[in-house]
Backbone as a printed PyTorch tensor [residue, N CA C, xyz], in Angstrom:
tensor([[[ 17.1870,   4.2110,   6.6220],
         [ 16.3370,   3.1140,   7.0370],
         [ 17.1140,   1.8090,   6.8730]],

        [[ 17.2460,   0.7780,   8.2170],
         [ 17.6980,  -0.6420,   7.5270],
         [ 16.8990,  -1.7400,   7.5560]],

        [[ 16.8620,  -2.4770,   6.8650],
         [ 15.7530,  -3.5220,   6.5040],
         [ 16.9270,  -4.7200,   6.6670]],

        [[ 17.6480,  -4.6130,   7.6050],
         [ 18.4150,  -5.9370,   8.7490],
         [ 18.0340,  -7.1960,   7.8380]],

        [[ 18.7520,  -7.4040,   6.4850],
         [ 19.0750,  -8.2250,   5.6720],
         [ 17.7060,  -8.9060,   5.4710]],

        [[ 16.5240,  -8.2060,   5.4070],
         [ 15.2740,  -8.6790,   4.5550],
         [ 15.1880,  -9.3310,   3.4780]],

        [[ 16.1850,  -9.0790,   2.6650],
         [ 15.9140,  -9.4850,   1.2570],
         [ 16.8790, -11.0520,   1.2180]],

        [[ 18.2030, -10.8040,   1.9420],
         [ 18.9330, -11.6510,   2.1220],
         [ 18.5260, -13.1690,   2.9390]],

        [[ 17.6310, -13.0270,   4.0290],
         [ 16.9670, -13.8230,   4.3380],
         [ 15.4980, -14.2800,   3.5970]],

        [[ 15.2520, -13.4410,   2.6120],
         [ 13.9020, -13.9400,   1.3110],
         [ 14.8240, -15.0260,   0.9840]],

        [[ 15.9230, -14.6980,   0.2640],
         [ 16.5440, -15.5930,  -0.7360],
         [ 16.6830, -16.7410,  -0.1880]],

        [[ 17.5280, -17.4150,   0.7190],
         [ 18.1120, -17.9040,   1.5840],
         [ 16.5040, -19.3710,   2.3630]],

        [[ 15.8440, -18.3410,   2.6680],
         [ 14.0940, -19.1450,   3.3270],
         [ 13.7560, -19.5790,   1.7090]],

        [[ 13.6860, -18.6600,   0.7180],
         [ 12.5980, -19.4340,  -0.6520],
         [ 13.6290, -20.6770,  -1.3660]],

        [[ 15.0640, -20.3790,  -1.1920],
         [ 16.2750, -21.4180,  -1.8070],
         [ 15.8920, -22.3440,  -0.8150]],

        [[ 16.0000, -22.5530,   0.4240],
         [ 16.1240, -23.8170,   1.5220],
         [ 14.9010, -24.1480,   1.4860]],

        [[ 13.8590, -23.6780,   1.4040],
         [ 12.3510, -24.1640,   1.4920],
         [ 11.8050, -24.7880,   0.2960]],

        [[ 11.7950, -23.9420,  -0.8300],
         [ 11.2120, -24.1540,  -1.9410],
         [ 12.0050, -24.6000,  -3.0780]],

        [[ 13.5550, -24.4770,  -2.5260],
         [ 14.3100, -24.8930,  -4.2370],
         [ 14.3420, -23.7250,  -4.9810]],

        [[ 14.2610, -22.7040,  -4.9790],
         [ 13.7710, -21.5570,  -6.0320],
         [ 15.2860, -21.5220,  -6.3120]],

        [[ 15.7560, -21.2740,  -7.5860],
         [ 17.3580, -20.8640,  -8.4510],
         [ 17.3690, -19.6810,  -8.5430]],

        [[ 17.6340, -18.9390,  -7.9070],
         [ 18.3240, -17.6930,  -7.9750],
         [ 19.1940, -17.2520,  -9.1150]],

        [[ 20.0760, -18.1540,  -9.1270],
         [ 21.3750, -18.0500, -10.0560],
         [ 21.0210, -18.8750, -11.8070]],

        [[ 19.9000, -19.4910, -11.4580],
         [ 19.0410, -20.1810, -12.9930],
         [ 18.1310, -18.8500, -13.2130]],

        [[ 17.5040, -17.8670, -12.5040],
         [ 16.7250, -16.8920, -12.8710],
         [ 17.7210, -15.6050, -13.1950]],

        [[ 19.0800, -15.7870, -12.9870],
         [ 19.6640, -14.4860, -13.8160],
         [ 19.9380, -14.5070, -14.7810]],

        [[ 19.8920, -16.3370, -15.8230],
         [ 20.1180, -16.1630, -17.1660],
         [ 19.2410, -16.5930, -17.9090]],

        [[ 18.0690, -16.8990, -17.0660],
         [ 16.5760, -17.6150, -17.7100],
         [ 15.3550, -17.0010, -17.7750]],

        [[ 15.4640, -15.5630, -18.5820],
         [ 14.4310, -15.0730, -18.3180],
         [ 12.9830, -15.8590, -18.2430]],

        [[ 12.5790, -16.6210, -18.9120],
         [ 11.2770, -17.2110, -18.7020],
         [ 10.7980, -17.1260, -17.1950]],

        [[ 12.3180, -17.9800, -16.5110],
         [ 11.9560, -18.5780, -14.8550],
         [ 11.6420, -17.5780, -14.3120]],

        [[ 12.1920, -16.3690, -14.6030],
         [ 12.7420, -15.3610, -14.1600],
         [ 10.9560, -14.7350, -14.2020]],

        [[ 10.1940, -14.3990, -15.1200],
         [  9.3180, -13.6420, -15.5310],
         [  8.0800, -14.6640, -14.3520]],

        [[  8.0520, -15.7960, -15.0960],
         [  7.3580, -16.5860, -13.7480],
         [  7.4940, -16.8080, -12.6080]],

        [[  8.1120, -16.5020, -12.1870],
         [  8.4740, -16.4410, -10.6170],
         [  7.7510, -15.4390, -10.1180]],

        [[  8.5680, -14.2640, -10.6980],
         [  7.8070, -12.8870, -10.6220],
         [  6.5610, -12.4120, -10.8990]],

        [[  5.8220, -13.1280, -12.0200],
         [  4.5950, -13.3140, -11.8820],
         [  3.5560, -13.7370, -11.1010]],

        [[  4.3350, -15.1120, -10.4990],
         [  3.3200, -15.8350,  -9.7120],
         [  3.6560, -14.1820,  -8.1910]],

        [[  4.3710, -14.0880,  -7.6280],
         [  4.2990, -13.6370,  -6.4290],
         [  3.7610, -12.5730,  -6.7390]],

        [[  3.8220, -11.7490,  -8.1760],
         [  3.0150, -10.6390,  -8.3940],
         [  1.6190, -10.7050,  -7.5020]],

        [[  1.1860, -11.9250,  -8.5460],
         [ -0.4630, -12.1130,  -8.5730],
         [ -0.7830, -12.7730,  -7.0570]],

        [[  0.3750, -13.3470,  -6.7280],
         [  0.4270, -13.0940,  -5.0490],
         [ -0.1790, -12.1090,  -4.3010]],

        [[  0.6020, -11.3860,  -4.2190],
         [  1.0590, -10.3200,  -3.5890],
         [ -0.5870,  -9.3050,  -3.5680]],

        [[ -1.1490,  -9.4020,  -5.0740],
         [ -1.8700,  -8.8090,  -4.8500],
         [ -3.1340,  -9.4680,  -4.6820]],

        [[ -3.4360, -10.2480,  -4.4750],
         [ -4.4290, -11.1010,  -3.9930],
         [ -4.1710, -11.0820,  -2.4080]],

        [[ -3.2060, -10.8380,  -1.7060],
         [ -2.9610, -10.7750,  -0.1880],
         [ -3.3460,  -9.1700,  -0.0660]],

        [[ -3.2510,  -8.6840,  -0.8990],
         [ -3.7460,  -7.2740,  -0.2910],
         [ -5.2220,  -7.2310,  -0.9640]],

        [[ -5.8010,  -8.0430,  -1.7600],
         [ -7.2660,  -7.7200,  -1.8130],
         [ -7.9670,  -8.2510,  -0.6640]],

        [[ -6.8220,  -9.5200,   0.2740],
         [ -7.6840,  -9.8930,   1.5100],
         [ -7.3650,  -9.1620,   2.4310]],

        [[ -6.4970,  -8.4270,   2.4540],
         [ -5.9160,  -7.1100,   2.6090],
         [ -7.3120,  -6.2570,   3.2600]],

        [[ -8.0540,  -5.8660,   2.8380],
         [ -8.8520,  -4.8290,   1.6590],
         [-10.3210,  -5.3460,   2.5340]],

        [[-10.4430,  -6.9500,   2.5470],
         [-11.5890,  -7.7520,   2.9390],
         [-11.6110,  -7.2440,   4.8730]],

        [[-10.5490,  -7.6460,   5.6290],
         [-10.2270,  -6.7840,   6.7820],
         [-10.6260,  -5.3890,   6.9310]],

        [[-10.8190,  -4.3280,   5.7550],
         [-10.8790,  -3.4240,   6.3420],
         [-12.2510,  -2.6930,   6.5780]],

        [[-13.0130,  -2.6600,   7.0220],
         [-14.2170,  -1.6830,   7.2000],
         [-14.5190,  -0.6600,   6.2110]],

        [[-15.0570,  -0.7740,   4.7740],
         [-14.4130,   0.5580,   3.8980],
         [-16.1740,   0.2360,   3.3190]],

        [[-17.0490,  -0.2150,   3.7370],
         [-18.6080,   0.4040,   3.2350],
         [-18.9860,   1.4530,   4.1410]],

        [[-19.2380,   2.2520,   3.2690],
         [-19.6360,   3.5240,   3.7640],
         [-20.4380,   3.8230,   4.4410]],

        [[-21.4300,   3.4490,   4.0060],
         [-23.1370,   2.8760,   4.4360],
         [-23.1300,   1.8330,   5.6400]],

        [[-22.0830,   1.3000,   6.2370],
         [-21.6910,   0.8960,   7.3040],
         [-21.9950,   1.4390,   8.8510]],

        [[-22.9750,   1.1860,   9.3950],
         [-23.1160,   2.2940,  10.6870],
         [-21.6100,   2.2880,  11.7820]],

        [[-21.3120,   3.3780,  11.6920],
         [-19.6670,   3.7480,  12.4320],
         [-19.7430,   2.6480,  13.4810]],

        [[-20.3540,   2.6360,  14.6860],
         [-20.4130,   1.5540,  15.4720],
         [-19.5600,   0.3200,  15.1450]],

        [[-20.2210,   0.2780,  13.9120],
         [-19.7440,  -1.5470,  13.5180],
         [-18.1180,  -1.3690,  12.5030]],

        [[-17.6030,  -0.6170,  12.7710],
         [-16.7420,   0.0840,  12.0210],
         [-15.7590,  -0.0320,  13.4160]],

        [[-15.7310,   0.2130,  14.0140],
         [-15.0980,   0.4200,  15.3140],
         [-14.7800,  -1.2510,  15.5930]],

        [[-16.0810,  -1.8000,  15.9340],
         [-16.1280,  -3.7180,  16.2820],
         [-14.9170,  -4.0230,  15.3170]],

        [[-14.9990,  -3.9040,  14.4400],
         [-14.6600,  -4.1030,  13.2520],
         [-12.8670,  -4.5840,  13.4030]],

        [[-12.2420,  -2.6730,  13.7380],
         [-11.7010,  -2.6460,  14.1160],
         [-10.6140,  -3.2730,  15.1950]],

        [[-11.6140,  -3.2530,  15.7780],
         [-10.8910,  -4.2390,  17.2500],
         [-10.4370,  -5.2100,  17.3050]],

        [[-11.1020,  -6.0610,  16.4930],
         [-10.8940,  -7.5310,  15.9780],
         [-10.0210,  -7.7010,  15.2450]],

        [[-10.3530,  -6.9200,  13.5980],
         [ -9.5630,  -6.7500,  12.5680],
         [ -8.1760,  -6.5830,  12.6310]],

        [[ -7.6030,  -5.2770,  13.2070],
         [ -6.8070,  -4.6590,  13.1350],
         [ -5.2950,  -5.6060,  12.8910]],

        [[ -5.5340,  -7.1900,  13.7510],
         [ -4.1630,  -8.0890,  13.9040],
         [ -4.3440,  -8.8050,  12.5160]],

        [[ -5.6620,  -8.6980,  12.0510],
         [ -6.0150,  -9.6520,  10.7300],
         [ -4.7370,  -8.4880,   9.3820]],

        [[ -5.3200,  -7.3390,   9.4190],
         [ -4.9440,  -6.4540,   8.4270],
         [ -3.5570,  -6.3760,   8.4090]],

        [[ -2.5660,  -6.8350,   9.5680],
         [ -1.3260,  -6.6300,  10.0610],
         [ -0.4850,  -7.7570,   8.8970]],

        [[ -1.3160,  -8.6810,   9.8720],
         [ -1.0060, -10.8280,   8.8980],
         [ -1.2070, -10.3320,   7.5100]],

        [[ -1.7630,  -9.6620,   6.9830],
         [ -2.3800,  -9.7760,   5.6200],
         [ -1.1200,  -8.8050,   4.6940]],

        [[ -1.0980,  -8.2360,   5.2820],
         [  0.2530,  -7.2460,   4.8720],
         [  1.5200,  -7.6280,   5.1370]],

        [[  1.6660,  -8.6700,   6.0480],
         [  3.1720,  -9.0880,   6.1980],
         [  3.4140, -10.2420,   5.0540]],

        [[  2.3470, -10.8730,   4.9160],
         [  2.0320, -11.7060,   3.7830],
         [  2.3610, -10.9910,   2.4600]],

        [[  1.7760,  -9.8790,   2.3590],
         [  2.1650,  -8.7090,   1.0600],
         [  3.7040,  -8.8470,   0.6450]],

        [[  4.5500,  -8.1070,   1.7710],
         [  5.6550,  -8.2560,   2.1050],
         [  6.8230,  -9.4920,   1.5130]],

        [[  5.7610, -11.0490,   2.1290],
         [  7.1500, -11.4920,   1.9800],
         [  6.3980, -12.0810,   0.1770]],

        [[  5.6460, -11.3070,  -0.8280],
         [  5.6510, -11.8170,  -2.0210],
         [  6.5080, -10.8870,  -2.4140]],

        [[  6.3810,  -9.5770,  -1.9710],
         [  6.8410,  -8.6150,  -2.4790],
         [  8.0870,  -9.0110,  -2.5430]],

        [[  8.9180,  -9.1520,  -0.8290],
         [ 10.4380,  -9.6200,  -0.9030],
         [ 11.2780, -10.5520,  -1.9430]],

        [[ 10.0180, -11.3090,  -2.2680],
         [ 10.6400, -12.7180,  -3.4540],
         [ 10.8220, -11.7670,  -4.8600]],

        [[ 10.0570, -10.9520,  -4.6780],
         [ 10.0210, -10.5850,  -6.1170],
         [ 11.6490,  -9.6940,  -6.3070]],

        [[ 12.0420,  -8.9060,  -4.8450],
         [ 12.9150,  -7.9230,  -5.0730],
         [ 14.1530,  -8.5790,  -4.8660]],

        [[ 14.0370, -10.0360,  -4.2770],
         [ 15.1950, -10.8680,  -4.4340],
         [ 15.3300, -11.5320,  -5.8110]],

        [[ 14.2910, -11.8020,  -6.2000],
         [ 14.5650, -12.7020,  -7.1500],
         [ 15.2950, -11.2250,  -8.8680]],

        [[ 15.4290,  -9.8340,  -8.3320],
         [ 15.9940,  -9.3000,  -9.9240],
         [ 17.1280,  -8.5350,  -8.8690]],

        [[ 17.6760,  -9.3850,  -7.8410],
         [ 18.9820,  -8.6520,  -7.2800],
         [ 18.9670,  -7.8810,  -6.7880]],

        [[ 17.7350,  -7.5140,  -6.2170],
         [ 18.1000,  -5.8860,  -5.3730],
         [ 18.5400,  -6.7870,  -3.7330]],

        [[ 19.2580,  -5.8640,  -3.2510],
         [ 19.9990,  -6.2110,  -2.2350],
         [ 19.3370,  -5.2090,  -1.1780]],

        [[ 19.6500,  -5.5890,   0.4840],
         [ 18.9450,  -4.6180,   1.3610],
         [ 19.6020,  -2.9610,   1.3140]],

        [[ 20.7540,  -3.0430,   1.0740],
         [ 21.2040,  -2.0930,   0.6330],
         [ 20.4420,  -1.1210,  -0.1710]],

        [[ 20.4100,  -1.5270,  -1.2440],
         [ 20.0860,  -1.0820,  -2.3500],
         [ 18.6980,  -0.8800,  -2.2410]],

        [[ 17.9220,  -1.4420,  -1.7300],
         [ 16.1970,  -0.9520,  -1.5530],
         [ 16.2960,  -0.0230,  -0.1040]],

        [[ 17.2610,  -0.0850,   1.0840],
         [ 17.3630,   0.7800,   1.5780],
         [ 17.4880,   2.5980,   0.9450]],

        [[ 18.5570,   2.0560,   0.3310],
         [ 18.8200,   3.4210,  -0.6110],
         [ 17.6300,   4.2810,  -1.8950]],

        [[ 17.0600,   3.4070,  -2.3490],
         [ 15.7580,   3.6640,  -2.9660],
         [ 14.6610,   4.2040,  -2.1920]],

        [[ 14.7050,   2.9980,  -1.1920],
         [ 13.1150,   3.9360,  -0.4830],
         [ 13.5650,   4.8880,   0.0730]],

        [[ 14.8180,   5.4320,   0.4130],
         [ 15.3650,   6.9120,   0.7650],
         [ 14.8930,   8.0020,  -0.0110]],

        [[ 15.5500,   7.5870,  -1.3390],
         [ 15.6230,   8.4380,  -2.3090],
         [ 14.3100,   8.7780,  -2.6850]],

        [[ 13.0750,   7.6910,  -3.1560],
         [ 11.8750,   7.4880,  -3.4460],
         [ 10.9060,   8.9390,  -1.8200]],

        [[ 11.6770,   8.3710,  -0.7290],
         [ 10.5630,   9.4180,   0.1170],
         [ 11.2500,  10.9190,   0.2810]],

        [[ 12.5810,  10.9380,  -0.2920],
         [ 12.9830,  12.3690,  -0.6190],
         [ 11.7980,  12.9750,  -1.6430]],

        [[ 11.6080,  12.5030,  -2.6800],
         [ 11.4830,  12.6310,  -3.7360],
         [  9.6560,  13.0800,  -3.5050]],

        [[  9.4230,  12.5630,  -2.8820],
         [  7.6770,  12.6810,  -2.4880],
         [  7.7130,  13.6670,  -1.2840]],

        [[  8.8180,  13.7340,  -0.5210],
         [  8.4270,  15.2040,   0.1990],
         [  8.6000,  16.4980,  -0.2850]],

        [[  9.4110,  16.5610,  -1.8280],
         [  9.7190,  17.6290,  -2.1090],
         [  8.4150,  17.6830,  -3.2430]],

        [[  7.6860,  16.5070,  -3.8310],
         [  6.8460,  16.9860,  -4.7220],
         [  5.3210,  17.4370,  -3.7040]],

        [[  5.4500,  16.8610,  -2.2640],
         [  4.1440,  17.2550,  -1.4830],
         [  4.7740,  18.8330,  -1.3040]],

        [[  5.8520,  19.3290,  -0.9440],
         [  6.0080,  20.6120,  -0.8930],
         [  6.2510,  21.5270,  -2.3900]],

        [[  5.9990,  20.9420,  -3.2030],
         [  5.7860,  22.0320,  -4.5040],
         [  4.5510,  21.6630,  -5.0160]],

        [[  3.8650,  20.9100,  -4.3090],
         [  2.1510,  21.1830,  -4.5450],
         [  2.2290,  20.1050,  -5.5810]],

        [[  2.4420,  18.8150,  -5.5980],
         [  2.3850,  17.9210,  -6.7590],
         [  1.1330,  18.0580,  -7.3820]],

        [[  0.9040,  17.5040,  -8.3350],
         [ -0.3320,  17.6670,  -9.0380],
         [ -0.6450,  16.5020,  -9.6510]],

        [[  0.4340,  15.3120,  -9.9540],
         [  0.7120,  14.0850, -10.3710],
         [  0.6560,  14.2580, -11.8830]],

        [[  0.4810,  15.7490, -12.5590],
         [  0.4070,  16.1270, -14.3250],
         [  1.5840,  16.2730, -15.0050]],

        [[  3.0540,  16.3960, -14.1750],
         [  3.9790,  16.7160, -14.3990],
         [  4.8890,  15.6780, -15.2720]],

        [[  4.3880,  14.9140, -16.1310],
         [  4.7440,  13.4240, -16.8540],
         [  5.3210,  13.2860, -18.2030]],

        [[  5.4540,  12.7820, -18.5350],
         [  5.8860,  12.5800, -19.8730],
         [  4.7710,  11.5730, -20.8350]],

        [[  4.5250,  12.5440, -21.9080],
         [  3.2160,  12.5610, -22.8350],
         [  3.6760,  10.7590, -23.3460]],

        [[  4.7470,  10.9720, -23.3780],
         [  4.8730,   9.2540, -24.2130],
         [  4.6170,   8.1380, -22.9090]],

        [[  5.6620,   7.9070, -21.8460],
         [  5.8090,   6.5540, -21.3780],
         [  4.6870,   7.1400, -20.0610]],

        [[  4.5320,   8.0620, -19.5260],
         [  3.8380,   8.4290, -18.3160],
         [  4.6790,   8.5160, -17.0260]],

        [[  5.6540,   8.4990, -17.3240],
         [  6.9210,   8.2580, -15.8090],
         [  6.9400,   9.9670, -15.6630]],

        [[  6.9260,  10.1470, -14.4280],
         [  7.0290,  11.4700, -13.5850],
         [  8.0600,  12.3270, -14.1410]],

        [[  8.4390,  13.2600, -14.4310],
         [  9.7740,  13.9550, -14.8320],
         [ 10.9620,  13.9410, -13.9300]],

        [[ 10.6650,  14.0280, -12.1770],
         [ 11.4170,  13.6260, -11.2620],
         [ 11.8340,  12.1520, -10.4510]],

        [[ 11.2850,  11.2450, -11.3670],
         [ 11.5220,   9.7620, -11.2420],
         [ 13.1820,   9.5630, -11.1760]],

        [[ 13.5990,   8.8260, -10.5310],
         [ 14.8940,   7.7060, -10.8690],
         [ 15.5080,   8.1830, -12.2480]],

        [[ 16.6420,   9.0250, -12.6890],
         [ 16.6560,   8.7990, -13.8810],
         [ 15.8130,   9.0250, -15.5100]],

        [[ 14.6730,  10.1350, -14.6940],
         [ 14.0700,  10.5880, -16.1440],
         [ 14.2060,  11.9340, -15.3470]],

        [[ 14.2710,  12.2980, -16.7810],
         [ 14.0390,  13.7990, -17.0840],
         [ 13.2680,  14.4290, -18.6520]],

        [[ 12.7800,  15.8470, -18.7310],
         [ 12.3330,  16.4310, -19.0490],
         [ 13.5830,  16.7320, -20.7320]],

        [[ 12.8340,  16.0910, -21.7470],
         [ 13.8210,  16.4900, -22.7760],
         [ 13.4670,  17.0360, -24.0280]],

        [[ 11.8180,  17.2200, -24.1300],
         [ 11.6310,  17.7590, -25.3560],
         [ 10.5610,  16.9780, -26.1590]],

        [[ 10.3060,  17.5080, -27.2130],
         [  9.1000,  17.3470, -28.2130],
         [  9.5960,  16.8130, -29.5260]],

        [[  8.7090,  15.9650, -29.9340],
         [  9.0910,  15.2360, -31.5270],
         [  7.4870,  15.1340, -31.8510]],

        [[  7.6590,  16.5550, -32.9970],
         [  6.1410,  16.3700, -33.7880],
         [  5.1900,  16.3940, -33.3630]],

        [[  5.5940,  17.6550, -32.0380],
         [  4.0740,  17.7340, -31.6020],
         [  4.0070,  16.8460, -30.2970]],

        [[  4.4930,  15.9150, -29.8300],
         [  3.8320,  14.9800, -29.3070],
         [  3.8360,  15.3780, -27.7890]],

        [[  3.7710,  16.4330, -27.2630],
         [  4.2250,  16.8250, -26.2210],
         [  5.2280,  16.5320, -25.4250]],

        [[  4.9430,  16.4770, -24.1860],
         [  6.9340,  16.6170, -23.4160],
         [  7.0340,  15.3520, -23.2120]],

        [[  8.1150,  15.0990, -23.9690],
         [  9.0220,  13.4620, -23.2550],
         [ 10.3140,  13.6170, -22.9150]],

        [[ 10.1250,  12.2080, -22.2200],
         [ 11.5590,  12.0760, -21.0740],
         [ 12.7570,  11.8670, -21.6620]],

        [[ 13.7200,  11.8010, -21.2890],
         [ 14.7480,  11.2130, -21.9990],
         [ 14.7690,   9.6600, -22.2340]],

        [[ 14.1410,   8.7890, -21.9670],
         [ 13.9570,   7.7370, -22.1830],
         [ 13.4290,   7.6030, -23.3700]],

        [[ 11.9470,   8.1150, -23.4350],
         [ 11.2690,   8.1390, -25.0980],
         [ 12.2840,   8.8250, -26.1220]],

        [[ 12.5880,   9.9610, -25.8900],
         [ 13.4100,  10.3810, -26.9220],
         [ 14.5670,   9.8550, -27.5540]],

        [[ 15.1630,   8.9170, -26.6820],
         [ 16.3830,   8.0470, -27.0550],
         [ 15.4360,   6.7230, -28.0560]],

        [[ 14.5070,   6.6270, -27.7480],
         [ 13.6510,   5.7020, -28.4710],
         [ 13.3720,   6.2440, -29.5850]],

        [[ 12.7170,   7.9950, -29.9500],
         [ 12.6840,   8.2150, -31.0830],
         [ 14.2600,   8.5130, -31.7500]],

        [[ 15.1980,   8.2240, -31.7370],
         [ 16.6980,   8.4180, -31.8730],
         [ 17.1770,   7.5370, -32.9320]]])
């Protein structure tokens, strides 16, 4: 998948527009945490209007579900591209490059077609932090006192 320098043009539009420091948020965590915060709480406030677009009462007679639709559909589009570019600030602002989120969401939809074909169950986790056993970098390493199965992450923690 290429995402034709998405992230590279985040940086570039929020630096020329807004002033945002890029290079002050790689040694400032504070800026760093607020930045990322604000577009968090962004981000998800654009998808609760997100959410407002979509037709989802049940008790809704289908008819008006359809109207709905017709109208909606360019609203729900705007509302999500909006998602997008908080999201983008956020994945520019801790260095991920288009590259590099190219290569993730690869890996990330490998990773979900092989757990839809072994029947995921979403139980397959680790008793301490909750991260999947087939995540990025965790794996399946064992028990301390009972506590059921943790990843190699927790266990280096109990270490």
């Amino acid at each position: 998948m290429q995402f034709n320098e998405w992230l590279a043009g985040q940086r570039r539009y929020q630096a020329e527009t807004f002033g945002v420091d890029y290079a002050k948020m790689d040694v400032d965590v504070d800026a760093l945490t607020a930045y990322v915060t604000m577009n968090l709480n962004a981000a998800f406030l654009e998808l609760a209007e997100t959410q407002q677009e979509v037709p989802w009462k049940p008790w809704a007679k289908t008819e008006k579900r359809a109207e709905v639709w017709e109208t909606g559909r360019d609203k729900v589009i705007g509302e999500l591209v909006d998602v997008l570019m908080f999201v983008g600030n956020v994945l520019a602002a801790v260095n991920c490059s288009d590259e590099e989120l190219a290569e993730r969401y690869e890996e990330k939809l490998a990773v979900n077609r092989q757990r839809q074909a072994a029947g995921y169950d979403g139980k397959n986790k680790c008793d301490g932090c909750g991260r999947a056993f087939d995540d990025r970098g965790i794996t399946k390493a064992g028990h301390i006192d009972g506590s059921g199965d943790l990843c190699n992450k927790c266990m280096e923690a109990f270490a």
